[in-house]
N, CA, C and O of each residue as an XYZ file, in Angstrom:
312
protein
N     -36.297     35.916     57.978
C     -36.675     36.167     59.349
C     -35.394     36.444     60.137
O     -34.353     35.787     60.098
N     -35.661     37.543     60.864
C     -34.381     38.120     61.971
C     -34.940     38.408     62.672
O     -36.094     38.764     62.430
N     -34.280     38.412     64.298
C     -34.318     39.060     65.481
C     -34.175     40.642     65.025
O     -33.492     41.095     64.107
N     -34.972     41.290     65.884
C     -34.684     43.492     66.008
C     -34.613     43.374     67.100
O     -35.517     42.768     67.675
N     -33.848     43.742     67.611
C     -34.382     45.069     68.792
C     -35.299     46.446     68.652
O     -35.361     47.328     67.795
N     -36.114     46.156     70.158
C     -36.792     47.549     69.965
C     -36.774     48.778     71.092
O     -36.737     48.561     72.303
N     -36.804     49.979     70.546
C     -36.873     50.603     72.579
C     -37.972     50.281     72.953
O     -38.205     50.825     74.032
N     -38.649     49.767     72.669
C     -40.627     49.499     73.897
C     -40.880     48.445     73.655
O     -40.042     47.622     73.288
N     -41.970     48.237     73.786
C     -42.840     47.228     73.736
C     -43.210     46.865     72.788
O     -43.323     45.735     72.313
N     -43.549     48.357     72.252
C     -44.582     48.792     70.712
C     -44.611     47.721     69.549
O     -45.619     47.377     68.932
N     -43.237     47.223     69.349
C     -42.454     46.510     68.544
C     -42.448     47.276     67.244
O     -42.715     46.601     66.250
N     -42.170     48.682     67.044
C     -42.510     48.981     65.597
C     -43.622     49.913     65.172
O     -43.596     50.722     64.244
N     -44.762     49.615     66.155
C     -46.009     49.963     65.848
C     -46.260     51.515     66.077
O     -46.732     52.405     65.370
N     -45.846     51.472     67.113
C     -45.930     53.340     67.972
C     -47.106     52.809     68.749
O     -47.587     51.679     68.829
N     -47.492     54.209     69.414
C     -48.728     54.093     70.484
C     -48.031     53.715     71.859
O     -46.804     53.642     71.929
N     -48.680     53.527     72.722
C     -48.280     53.464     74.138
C     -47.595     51.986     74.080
O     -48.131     51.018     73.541
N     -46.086     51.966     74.841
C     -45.696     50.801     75.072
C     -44.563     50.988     76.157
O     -44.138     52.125     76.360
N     -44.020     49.830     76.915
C     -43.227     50.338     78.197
C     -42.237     50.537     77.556
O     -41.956     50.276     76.386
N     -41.251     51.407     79.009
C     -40.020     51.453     78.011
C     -38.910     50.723     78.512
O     -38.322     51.098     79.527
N     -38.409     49.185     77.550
C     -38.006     48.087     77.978
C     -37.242     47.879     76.717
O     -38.119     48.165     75.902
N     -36.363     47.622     76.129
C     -35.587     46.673     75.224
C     -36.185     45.701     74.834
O     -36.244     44.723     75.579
N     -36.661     45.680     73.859
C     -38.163     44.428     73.298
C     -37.059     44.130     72.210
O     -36.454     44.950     71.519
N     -36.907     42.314     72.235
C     -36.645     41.868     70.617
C     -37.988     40.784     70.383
O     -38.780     40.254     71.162
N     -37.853     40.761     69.295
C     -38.907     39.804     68.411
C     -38.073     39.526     67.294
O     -36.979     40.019     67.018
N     -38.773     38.625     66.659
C     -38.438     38.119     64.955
C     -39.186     39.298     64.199
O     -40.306     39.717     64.491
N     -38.415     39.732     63.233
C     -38.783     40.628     62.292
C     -38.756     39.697     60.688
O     -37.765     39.437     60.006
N     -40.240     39.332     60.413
C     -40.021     38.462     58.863
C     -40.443     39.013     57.452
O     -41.548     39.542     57.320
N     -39.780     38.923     56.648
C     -40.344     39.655     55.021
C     -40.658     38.690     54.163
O     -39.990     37.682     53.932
N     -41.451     38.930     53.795
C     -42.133     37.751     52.361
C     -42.386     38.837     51.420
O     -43.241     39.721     51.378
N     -41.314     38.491     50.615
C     -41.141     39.509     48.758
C     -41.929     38.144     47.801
O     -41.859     36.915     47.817
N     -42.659     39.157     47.032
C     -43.358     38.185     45.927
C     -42.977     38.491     44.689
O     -43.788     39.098     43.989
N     -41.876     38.198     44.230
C     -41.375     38.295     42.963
C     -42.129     38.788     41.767
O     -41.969     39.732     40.994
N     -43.116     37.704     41.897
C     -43.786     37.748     40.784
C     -45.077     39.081     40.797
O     -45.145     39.694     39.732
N     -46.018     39.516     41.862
C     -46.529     40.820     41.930
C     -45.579     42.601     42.106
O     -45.946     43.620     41.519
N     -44.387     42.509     43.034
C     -43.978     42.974     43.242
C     -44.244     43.811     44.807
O     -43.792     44.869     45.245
N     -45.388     42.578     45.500
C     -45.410     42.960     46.890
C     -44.647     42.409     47.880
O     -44.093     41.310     47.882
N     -44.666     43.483     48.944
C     -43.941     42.905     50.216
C     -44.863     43.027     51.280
O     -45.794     43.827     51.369
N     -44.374     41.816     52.386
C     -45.021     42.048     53.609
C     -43.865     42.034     55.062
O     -43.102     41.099     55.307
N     -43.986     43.260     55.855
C     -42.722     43.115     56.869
C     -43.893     42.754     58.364
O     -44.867     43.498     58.474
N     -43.777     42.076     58.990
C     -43.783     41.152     60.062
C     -43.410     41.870     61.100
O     -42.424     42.506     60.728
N     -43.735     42.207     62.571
C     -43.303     42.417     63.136
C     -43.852     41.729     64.715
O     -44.810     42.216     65.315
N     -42.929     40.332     65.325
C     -43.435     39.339     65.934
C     -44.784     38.719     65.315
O     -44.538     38.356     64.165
N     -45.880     38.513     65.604
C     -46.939     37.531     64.331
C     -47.881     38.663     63.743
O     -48.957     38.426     63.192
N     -47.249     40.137     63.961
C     -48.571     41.025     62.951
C     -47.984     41.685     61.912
O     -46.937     42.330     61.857
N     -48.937     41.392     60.974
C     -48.291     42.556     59.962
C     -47.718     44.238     60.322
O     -47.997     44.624     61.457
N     -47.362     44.695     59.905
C     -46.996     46.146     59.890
C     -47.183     46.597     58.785
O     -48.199     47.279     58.643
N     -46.373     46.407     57.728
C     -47.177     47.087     56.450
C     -46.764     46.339     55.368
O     -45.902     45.468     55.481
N     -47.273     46.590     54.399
C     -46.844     46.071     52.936
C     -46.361     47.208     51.866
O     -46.872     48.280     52.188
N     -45.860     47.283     51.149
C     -45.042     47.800     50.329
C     -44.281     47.232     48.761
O     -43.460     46.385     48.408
N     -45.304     48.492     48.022
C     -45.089     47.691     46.250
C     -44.586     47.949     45.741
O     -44.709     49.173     45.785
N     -43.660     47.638     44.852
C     -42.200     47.941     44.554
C     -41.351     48.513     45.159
O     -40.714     49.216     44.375
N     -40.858     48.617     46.538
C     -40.064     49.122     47.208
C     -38.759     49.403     46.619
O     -38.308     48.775     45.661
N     -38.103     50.457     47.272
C     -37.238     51.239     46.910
C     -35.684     50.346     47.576
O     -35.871     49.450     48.399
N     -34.400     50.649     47.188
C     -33.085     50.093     47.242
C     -32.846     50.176     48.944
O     -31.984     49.566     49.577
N     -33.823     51.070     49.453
C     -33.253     51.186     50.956
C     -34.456     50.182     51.756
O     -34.631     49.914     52.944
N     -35.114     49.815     50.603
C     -35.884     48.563     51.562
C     -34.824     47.379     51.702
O     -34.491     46.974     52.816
N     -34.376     46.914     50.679
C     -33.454     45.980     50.401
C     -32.265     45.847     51.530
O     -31.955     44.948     52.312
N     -31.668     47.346     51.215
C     -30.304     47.704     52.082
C     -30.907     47.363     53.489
O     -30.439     46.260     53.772
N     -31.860     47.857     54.674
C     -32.228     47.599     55.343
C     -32.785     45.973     55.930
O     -32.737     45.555     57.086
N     -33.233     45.373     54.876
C     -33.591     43.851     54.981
C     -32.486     43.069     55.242
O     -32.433     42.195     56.108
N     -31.030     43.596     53.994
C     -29.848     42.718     53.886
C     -29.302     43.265     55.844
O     -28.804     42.467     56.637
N     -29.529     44.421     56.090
C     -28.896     44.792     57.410
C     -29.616     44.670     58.953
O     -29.531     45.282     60.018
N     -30.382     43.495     58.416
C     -31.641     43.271     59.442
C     -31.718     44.299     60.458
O     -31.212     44.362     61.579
N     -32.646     45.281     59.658
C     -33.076     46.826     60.448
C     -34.086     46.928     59.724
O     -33.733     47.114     58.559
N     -35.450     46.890     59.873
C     -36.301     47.638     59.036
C     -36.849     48.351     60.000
O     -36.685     48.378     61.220
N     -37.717     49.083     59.057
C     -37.803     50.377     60.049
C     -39.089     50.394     60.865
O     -39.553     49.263     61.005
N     -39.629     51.142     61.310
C     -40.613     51.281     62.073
C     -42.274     51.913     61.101
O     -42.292     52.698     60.153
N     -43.238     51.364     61.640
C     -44.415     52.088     60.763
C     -44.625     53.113     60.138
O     -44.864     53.358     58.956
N     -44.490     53.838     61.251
C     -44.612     55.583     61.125
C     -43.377     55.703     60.069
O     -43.764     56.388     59.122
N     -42.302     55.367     59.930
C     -41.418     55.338     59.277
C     -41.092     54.628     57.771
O     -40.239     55.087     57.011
N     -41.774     53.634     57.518
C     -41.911     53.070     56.345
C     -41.818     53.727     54.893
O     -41.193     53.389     53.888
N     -42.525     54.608     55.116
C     -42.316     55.388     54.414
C     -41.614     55.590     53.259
O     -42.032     55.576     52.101
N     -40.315     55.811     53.749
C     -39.021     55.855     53.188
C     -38.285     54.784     52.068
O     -37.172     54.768     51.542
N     -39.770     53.695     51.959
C     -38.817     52.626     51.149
C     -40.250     52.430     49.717
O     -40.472     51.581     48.854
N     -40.986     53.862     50.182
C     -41.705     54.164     48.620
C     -40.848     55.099     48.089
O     -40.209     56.015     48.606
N     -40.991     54.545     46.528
C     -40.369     54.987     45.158
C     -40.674     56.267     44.624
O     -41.785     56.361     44.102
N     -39.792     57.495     44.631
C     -39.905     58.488     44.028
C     -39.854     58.621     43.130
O     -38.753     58.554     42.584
N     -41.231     58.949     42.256
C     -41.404     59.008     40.503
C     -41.799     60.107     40.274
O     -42.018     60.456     39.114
């Protein structure tokens, strides 16, 4: 669990939100043993993600994850 900053309100989410400097706790729960994740953003989920890719990691270790619409980026190209 880490503090983000956000530009809105949104926290992450998108959709209408003011435009204010929002922080919250940003939390990840990795399950070793399935190979799921869940990223947190203040008490709602945002998304989950299965076997995530090295820039999920890099991003977690650099408390930055990314935004919904954006997630994207930490599925595995096979």
């Amino acid at each position: 669990m880490f503090p983000q900053v956000w530009g809105d309100t949104s926290l992450g989410f998108g959709g209408i939100g003011g435009q204010a400097m929002t922080s919250a706790y940003t939390t990840v729960i990795v399950d070793n043993c399935t190979g799921w994740c869940g990223v947190f953003f203040g008490e709602r989920l945002a998304y989950t993600i299965l076997n995530p890719n090295q820039a999920f990691y890099d991003d977690l270790h650099n408390g930055r994850m990314e935004s919904v619409s954006k997630s994207g980026k930490y599925l595995r190209k096979e």
